[in-house]
N, C-alpha and C positions, 0 to 999 in steps of 0.2 A: 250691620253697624257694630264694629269694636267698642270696649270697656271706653278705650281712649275717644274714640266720638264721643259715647253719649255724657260722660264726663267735662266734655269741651264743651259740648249742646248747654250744659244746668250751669257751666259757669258763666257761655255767652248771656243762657238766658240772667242770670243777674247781671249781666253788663248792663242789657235792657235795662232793666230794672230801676236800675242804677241811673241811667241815662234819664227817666221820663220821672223817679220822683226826688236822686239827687240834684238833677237838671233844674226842675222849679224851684228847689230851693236853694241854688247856686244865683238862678234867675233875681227871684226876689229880693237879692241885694242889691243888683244893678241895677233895680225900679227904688232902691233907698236911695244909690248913689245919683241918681236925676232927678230925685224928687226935688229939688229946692232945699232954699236955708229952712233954720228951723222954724219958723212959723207956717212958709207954705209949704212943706212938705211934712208937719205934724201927721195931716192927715193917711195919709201913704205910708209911710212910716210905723204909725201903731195899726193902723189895717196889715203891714208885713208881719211886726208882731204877734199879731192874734193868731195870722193864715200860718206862721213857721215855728212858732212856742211850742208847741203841742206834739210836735214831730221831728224834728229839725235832728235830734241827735238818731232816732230810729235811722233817717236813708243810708246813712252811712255803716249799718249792715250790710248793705251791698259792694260794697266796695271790702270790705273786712273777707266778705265772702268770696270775694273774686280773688284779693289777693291770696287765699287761702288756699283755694282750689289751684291756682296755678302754682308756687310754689310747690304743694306736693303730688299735684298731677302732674305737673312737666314740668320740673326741676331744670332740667337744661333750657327751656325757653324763661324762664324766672329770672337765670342767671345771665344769660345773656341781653335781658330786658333790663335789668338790673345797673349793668355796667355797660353797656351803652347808652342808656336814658337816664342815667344817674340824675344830671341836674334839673330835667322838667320833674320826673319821682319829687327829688325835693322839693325843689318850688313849691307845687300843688301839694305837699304835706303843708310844707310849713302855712301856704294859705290856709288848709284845713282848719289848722290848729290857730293861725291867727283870727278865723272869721267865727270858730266858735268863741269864744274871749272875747272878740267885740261884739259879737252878739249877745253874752252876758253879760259884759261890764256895764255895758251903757245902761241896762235896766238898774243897775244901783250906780251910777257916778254921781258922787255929791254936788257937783254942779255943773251948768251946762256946756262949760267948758270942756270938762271930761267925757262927758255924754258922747259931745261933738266927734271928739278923739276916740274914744271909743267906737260909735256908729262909722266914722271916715275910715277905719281899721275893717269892721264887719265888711263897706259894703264896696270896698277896693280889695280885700280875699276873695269876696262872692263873685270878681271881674276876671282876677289873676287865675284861681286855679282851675276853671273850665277849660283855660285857654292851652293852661299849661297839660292838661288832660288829654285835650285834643290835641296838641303837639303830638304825646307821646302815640295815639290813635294814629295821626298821620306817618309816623316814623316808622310804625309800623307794617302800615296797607303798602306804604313806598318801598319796603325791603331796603330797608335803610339799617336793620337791625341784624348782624348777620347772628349766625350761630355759635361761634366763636365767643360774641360778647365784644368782640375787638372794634367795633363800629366806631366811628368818629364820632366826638362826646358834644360837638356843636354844630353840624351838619346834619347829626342825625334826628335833630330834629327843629334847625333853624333851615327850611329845605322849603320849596312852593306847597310841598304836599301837607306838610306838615303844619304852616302857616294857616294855610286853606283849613284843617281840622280844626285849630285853633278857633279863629273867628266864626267859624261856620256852630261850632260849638257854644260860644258865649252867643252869640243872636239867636239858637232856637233855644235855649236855657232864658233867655230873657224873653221870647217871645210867648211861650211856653209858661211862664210865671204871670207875663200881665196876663193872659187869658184867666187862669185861675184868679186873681186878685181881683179882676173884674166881677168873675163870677161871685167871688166872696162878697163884695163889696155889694152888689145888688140882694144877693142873698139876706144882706144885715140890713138891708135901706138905704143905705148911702146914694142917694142918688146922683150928687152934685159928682162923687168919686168914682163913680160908674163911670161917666162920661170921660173924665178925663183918661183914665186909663183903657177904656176901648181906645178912646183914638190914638193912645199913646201905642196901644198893642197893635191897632190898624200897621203904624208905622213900621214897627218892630219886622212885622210879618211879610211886611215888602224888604224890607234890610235883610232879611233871612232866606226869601228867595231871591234876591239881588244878589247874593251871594254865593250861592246856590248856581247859581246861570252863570256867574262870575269863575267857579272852580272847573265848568266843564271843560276848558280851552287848557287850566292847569294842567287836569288830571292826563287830559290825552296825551301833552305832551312828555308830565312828568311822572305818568305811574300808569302805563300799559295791562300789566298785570292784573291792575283792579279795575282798570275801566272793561276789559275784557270780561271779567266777573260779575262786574255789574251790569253788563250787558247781555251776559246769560244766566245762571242760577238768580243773581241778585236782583234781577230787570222787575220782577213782580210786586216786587216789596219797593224797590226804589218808584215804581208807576201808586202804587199805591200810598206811598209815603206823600207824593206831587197831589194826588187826588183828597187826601185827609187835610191838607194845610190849605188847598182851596176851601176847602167845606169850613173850614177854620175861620178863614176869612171870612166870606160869604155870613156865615153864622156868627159872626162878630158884628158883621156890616147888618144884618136885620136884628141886632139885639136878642140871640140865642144863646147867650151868654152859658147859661148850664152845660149848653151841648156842644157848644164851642168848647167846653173845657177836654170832652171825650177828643175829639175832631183833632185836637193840638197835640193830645197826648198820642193816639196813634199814630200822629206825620213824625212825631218822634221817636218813636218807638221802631214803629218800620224802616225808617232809612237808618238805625243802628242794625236794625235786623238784614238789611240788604249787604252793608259792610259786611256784617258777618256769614251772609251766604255767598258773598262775591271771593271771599276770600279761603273760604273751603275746597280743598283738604290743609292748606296751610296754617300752621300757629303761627310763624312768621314767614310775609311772605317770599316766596323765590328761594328762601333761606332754611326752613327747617316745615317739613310736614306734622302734622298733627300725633300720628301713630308711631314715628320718632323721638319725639320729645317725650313722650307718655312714658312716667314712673314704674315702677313695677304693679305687676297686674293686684296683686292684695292691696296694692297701694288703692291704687282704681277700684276697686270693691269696695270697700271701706268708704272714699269717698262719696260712692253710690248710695249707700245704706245713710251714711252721712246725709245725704241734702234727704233723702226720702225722712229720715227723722225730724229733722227742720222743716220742712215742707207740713211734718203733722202741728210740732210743737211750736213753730216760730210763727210762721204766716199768718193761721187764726189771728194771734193777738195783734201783730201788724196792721191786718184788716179790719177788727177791730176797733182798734187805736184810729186809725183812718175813718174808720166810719164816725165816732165820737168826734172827732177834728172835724170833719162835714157838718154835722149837728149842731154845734154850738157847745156841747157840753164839758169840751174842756178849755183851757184856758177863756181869757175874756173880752169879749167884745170892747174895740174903739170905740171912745164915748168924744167924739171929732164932733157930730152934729146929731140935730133929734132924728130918728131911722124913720124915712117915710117911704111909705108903697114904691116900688120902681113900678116906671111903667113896662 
């Protein structure tokens, strides 16, 4: 394995990353923006607050670190990604940046007018920029991006493959958060809020493989490349991906709510990781090999040492941080209703 693999390996693995705990909190908006007006969806609403306060701005290390690594590992793939996917890049910034600001505003808007406006800002970012994510995902696996950079700047990613990323990306980001929310929510007693949002995630998780079953006719037709990938390197992770989001199910459906959360995050996790073995040796596909693109080799050293420093100095307190969020111990519990035993 070259510098240039295992350099691609630490930044796919933050794509992961990236995917299973920016995912749920991209998710947890689109469970603000269904929750109802504001009285019935108070509930849902400051339970989203408690479960993304505490963390919300941490996930988006990942994505800092992906851009990072690409950029100065494969420069040539950055630039070309760059200037053909210009405007979904945008988009999904500018959501970024609008969904954090309504997610702060609204915790001080003087009245509940502003709140409204505020909250209708967080949790339509929290819808737009997964979608736009997944665009740029599909633009990609489709070899829609060439090397050059000269790719069509709205084909390349207004395209079946691309679409398919898109939405396939906002339902397991949403699917993916009500399991968690649920979990949380029984975790604190809420029992009346349990139920709703199991059944609300029941649904979610048929919209997610209904989609899912929906993209295979796409793919075959509009992206050979990666279906061939995923049907050999990728096959294990993509079988495995179908097996964890049953159990997900299943685990939702007899109130395992805890372990439904693990269940949800691996169906996540592995069918980003099948994308990414389906599409190996390519950075882009059809278009530009991994070991091509790759910066000069000190370059690749340095990043190496780089993540292994991070890997000592960041992770812990991440994990940390997360473990505290689990616990209760930071930010503060929805006070919605008195917290009784779930059953």
């Amino acid at each position: 394995m070259s510098a240039a693999d295992v350099v691609a390996a630490v930044m796919f693995l933050a794509v992961i990353l990236y995917a299973v705990f920016g995912g749920a909190d991209f998710g947890s908006g689109v469970w603000d923006l269904t929750a109802g007006d504001a009285r019935r969806g108070a509930s849902t609403r400051r339970l989203i607050d408690h479960a993304v306060g505490p963390v919300w701005e941490a996930n988006h290390v990942w994505l800092i670190f992906i851009l990072v690594f690409l950029w100065t590992g494969f420069p040539a793939a950055f630039a070309a990604l760059m200037r053909t996917l210009a405007i979904p890049f945008w988009l999904a910034g500018l959501g970024i940046v609008a969904r954090g600001a309504g997610f702060a505003f609204r915790k001080f808007a003087p009245t509940l007018h502003w709140a409204r406006i505020s909250g209708a800002i967080f949790a339509t970012s929290s819808l737009i920029t997964p979608f736009f994510l997944g665009t740029i995902a599909g633009g990609v696996a489709s070899g829609r991006v060439p090397a050059s950079g000269t790719g069509d700047i709205w084909t390349s990613w207004l395209n079946p493959t691309s679409l398919l990323g898109g939405f396939l990306a906002v339902s397991t980001c949403t699917f993916l958060a009500g399991v968690l929310l649920t979990a949380d929510a029984e975790r604190l007693g809420y029992t009346s809020l349990v139920e709703e949002l199991r059944r609300k995630s029941l649904i979610g998780g048929l919209i997610a493989g209904g989609i899912v079953l929906a993209g295979i006719p796409v793919l075959l037709i509009d992206d050979r490349t990666l279906v061939d990938g995923l049907l050999g390197r990728g096959l294990p992770f993509v079988l495995g991906s179908g097996i964890a989001g049953l159990l997900a199910m299943h685990q939702l459906w007899i109130r395992q709510h805890r372990r439904a959360r693990a269940s949800a995050a691996a169906a996540v996790a592995l069918v980003v990781a099948g994308w990414g073995a389906a599409q190996y040796p390519w950075i882009l596909i059809d278009e530009l090999l991994i070991d091509d693109a790759a910066g000069a080799q000190a370059t690749l050293v340095g990043l190496m040492v780089a993540s292994a420093i991070a890997a000592v100095l960041v992770v812990p307190p991440l994990v940390y941080l997360f473990t505290l969020a689990d616990a209760n111990k930071v930010g503060s519990a929805p006070q919605t209703e008195t917290p009784q035993p779930s059953p």
